[in-house]
C-alpha positions in Angstrom: -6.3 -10.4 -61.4 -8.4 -8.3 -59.6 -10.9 -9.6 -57.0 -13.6 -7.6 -58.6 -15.8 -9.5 -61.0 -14.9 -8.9 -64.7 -17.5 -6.9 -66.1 -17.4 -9.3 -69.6 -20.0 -9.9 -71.7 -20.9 -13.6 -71.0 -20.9 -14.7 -75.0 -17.2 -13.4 -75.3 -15.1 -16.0 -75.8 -11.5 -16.9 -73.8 -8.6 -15.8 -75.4 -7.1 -18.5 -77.3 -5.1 -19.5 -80.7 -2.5 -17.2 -81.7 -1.7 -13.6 -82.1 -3.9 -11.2 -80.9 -6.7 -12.2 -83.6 -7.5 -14.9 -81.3 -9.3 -12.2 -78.9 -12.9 -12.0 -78.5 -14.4 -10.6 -82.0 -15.7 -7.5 -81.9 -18.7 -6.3 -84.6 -16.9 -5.7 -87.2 -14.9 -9.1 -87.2 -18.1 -10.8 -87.7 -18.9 -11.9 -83.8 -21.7 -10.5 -82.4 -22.5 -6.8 -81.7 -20.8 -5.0 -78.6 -23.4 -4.0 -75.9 -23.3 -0.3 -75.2 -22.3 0.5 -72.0 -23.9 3.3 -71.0 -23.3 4.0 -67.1 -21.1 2.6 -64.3 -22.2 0.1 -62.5 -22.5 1.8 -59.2 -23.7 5.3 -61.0 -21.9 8.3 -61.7 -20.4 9.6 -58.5 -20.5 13.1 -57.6 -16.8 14.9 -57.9 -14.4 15.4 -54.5 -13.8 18.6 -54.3 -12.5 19.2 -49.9 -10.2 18.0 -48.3 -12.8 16.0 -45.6 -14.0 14.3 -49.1 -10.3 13.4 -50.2 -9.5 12.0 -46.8 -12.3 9.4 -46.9 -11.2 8.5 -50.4 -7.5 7.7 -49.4 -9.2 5.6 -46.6 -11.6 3.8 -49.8 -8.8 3.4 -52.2 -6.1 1.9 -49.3 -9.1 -0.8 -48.4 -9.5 -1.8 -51.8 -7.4 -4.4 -53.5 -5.7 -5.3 -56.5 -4.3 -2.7 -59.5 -5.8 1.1 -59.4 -7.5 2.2 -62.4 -6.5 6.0 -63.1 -7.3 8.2 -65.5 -6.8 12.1 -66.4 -8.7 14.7 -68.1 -7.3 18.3 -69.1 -8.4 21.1 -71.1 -6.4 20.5 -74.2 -6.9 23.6 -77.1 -9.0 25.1 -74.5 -6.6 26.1 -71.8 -2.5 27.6 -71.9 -1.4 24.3 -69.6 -1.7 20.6 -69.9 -2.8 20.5 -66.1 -4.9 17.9 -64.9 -9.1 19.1 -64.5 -10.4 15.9 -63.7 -8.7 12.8 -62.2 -10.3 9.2 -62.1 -10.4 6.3 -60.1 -11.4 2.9 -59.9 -10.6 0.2 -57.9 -11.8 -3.5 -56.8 -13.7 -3.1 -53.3 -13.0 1.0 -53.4 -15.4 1.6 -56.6 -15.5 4.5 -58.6 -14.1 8.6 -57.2 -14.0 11.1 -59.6 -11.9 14.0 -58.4 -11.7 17.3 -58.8 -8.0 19.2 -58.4 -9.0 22.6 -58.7 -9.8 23.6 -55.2 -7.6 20.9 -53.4 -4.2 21.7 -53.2 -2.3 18.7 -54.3 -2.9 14.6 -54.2 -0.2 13.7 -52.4 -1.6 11.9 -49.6 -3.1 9.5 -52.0 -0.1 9.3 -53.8 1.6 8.3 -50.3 -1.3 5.8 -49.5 -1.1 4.3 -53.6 2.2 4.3 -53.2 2.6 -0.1 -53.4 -0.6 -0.2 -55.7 -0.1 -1.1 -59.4 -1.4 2.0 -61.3 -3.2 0.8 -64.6 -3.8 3.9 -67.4 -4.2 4.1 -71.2 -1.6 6.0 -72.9 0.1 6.7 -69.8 2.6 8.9 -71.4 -0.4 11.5 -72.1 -1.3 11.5 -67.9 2.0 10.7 -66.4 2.9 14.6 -66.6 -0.1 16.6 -65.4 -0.8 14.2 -62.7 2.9 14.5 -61.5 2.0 18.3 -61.3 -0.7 17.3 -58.9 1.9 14.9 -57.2 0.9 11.6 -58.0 3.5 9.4 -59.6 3.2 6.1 -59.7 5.6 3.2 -59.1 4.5 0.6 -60.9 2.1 0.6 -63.7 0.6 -0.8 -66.5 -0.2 1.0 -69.9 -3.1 -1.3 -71.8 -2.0 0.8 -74.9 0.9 0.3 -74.8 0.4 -3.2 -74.0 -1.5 -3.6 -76.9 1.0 -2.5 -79.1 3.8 -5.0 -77.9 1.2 -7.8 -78.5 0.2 -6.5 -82.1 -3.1 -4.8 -81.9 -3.9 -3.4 -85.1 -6.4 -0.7 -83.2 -5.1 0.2 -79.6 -7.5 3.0 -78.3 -9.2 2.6 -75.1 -12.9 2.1 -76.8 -11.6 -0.4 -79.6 -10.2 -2.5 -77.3 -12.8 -2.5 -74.6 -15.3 -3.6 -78.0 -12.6 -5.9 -79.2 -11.6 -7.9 -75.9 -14.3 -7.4 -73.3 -17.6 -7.1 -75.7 -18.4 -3.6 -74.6 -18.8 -0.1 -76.8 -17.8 3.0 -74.7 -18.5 6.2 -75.9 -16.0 8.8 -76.6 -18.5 11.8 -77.0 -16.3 14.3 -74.8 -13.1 13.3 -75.2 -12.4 16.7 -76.7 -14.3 18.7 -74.5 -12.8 21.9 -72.3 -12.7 19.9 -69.0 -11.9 23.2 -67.4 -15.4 24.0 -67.5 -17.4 24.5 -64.2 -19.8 22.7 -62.8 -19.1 19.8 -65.2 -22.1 18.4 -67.1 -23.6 14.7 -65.9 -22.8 13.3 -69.4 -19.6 14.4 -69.2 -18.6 12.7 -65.6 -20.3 9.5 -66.9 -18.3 9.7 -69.7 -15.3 10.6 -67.1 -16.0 7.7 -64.9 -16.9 5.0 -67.6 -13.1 5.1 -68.9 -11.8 3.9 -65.6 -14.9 1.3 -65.5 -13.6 -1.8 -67.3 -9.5 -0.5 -67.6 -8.8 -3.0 -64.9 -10.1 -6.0 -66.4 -8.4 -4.7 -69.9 -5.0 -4.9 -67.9 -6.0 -8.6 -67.1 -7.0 -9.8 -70.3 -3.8 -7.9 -72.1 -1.4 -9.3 -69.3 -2.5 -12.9 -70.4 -2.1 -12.2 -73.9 1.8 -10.8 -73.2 2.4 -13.8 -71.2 0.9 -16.1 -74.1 3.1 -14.9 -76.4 6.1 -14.5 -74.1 6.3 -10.7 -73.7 5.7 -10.3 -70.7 9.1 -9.4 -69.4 9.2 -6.6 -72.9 6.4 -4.7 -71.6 7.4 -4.7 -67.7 10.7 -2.8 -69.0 8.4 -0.7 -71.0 6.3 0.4 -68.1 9.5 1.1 -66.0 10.5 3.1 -68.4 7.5 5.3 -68.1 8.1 5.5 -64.2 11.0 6.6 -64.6 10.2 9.5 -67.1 8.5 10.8 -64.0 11.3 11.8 -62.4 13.1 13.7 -65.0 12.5 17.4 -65.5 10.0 18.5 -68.5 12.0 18.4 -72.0 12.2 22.4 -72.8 12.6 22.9 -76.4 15.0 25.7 -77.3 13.5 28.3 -80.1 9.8 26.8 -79.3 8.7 29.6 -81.9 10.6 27.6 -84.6 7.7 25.0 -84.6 5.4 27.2 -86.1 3.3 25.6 -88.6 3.9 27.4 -91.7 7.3 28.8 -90.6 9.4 27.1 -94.2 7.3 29.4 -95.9 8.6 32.7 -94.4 12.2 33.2 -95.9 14.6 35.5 -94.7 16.5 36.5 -91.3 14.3 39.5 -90.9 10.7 37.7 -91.8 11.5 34.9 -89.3 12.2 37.7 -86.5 8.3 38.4 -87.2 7.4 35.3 -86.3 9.5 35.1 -83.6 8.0 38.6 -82.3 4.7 37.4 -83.0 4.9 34.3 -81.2 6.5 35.3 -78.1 3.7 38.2 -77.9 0.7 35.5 -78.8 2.7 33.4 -75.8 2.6 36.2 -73.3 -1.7 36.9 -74.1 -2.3 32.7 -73.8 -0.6 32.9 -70.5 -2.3 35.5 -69.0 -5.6 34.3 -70.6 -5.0 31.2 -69.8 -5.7 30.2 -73.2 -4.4 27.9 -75.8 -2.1 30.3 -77.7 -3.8 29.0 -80.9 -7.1 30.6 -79.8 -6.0 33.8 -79.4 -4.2 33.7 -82.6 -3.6 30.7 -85.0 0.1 29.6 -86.5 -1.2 30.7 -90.4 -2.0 34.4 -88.9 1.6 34.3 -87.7 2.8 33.3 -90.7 1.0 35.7 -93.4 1.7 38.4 -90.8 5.7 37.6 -90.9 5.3 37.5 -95.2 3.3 40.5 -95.5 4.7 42.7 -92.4 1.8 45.4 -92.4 2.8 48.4 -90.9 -0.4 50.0 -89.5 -4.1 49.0 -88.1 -6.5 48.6 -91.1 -3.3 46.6 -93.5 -3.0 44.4 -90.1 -6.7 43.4 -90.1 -7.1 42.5 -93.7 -4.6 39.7 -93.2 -6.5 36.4 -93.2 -7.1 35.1 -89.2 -6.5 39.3 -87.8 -10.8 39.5 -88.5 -12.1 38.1 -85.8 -12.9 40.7 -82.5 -10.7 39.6 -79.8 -7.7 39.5 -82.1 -8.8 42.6 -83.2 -8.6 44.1 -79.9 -4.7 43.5 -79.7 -4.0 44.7 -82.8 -1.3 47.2 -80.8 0.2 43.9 -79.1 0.7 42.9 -82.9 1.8 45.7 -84.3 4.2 46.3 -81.5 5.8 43.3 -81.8 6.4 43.6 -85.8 7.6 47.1 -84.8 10.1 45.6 -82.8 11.3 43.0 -85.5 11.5 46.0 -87.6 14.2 48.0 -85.6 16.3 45.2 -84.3 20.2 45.2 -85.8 21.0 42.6 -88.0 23.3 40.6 -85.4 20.0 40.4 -83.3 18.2 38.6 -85.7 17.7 34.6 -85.9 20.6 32.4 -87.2 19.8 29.1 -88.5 20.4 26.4 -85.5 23.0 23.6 -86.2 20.8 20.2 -87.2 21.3 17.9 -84.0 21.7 14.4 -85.2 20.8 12.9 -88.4 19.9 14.9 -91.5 15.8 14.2 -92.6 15.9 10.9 -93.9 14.9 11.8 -97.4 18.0 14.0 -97.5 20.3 11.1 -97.1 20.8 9.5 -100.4 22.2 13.2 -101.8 24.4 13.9 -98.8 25.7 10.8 -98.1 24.4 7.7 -100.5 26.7 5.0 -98.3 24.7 5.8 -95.3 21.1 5.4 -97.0 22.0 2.2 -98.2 23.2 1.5 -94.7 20.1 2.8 -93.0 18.0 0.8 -95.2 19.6 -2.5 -94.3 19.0 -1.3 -90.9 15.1 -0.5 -91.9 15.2 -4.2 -93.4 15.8 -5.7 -90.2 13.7 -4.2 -88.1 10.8 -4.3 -90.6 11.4 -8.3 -90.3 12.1 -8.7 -86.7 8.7 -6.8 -86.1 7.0 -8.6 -88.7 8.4 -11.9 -86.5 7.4 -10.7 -83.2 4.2 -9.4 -84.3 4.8 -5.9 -83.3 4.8 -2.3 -84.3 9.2 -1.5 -85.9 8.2 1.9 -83.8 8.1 -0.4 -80.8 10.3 -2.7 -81.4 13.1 0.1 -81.8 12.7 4.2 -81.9 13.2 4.7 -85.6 15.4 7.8 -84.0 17.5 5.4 -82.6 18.5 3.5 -85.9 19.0 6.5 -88.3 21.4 8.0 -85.5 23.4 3.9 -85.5 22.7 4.2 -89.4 24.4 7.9 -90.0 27.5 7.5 -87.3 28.0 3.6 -86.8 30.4 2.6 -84.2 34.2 2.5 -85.4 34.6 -0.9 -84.4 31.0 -2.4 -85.5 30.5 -5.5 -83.1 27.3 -6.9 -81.3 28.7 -5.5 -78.7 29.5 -1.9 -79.8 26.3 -2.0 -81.7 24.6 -3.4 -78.5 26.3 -0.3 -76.3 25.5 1.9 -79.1 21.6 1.5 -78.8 21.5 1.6 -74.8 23.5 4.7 -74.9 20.2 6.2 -77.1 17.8 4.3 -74.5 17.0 1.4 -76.3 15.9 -1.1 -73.8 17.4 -4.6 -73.1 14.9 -6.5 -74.5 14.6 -4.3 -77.9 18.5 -4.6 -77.4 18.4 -8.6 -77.5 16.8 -8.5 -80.6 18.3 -6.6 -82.6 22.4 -6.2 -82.0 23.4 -8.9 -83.7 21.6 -8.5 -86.9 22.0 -4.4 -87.0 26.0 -5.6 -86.7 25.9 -7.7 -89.7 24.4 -5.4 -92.0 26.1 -2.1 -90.7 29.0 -2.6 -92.5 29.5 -0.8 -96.0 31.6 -3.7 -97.9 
């Protein structure tokens, strides 16, 4: 617990009964209305933008006590990167900063000076990354989504909570909003600062529910998890231009080299921009482009999402990249990529019928053990993780090679636990 008082509205009740219906009701569970919160308690503050200003908040947040509330906003659909534009703070005795990254060069002294403090976020997984960039990694946390999932929250965002277990309705107005934008509006820094205002006392209420219901030690394996993702490198996707949305509708070797040409030249434009690359030119324009392959201005143009003017004034990046398709030799053209892992699951009971009936034992037991536990199956196991046991069990099918098995994915001990032995029972095909 924090040494802050709990900002909770006083005709909220305690946490009691079982499961996590037991919380305080929010308005639509028939308790009474949330109250609006419409500011932080101790105003919006003004955003840290020198290093003199940073200095005096690594002195503020290394006086305060307790967990660090933190929070991240970036420019997403706005801007080519996921980096961080705005990053929040709260903590009990520090109050509320609200910095600005832009003109600072990195946040590593307060990552030095945070470095024993428990960091609490929402959806951590979304932040983790661009505040690494910025060099702040935490090491501990404490995800109140994520914690909410584990103790079976049907709703898990930040505002539904806050309604559900504190009594209070936060607005999520900007949420959407090009945070790269400069000088950021009032509204939107009260919005900014108002998601870091009650996370804290979410993170208490949550822990208490976990311990109630004896998952506790599930979700402190969970968050190390998430530490540790900090440390490995970004996950670079080979073929990115493959993802495409359209791209099963453009058949052929030589159509798919348009869209490869296309995207790789939209890529190149977002970069420099520093734009999202489906503002300078969207996935469907790819795709008709790749079908129709217009040789020349005015044929380009007429293709549904060329219209608009600043797509219009590339139309020779375009063109020169479907030239290029067009003239390169057949062995330069794409090759369909080997599947890696498991065949789509609806593909399973024509290709190999034994291993859909295996993976849906396999679904049948997680389906129950989740149903017992009073979780999410997604979070009680990756179902990535069981169609890759389902499709290529273990020769020698044993708790313990099943057990082996799911660690060697990154199934964690706990999930583990709960599952081996049953997945080692039904696994077999006689």
């Amino acid at each position: 617990m924090t040494d802050e008082a709990p900002l909770r509205r006083r005709d909220s009740p305690d946490t009691a009964g079982d499961g996590p219906h037991a919380v305080p009701p929010g308005p639509n569970s028939g308790g009474p209305e949330a109250t609006p919160l419409t500011a932080p308690r101790d105003g919006t503050p003004r955003p840290v933008e020198t290093a003199d200003e940073l200095a005096d908040v690594v002195a503020r947040m290394t006086a305060g006590t307790g967990p660090i509330a933190v929070d991240a906003e970036r420019a997403s659909g706005y801007r080519y990167t996921q980096r961080a534009y705005l990053v929040q703070l709260r903590r009990a005795g520090a109050g509320t900063v609200l910095i600005d990254p832009l003109p600072l060069d990195d946040l590593r002294t307060l990552d030095t000076a945070l470095a024993d403090t428990e960091w609490v976020l929402h959806a951590a997984s979304q932040d983790l990354p661009c505040l690494a960039e910025i060099g702040m990694r935490p090491r501990r946390l404490f995800d109140t989504e994520l914690a909410a999932r584990l103790a079976g929250f049907e709703r898990v965002g930040l505002a539904a909570l806050t309604e559900q277990l504190l009594g209070y309705s936060l607005e999520k107005h900007h949420s959407a909003a090009d945070w790269s934008t400069r000088p950021l509006p009032e509204s939107w820094l009260t919005y900014a600062a108002l998601d870091v205002e009650l996370l804290t006392d979410l993170r208490d209420v949550l822990a208490t529910e976990l311990d109630r219901q004896g998952k506790t030690a599930w979700a402190a394996e969970e968050f190390a998890s998430l530490v540790a993702s900090t440390d490995r490198p970004p996950r670079v996707r080979p073929d990115p231009w493959r993802r495409t949305s359209g791209i099963h509708r453009v058949r052929g070797a030589r159509a798919q080299s348009r869209v490869r040409a296309l995207w790789y030249a939209r890529d190149g434009v977002a970069a420099r921009r520093d734009s999202a690359p489906g503002r300078v030119l969207p996935d469907s324009a790819i795709v008709a482009a790749a079908e129709a392959d217009p040789k020349d201005e005015r044929t380009l143009l007429g293709i549904p999402g060329f219209g608009g003017r600043s797509v219009r004034r590339l139309a020779r990046i375009w063109l020169d990249a479907l030239d290029q398709a067009r003239s390169l030799p057949d062995d330069a053209l794409p090759v369909n990529q080997p599947v890696e892992g498991p065949p789509p699951p609806h593909r399973w009971a024509e290709r190999d019928p034994i291993a859909a009936a295996r993976l849906a034992r396999c679904r049948q037991v997680v389906v129950g053990l989740a149903e017992k536990h009073n979780l999410p199956p997604e979070n009680l196991i990756s179902p990535d993780f069981i169609r890759r046991l389902a499709w290529s069990p273990p020769d020698d099918v044993s708790e313990r090679t099943v057990s082996d098995t799911l660690l060697g994915f990154g199934a964690r001990n706990w999930q583990v636990g709960l599952l081996a032995a049953q997945l080692s029972e039904v696994l077999p095909d006689d």
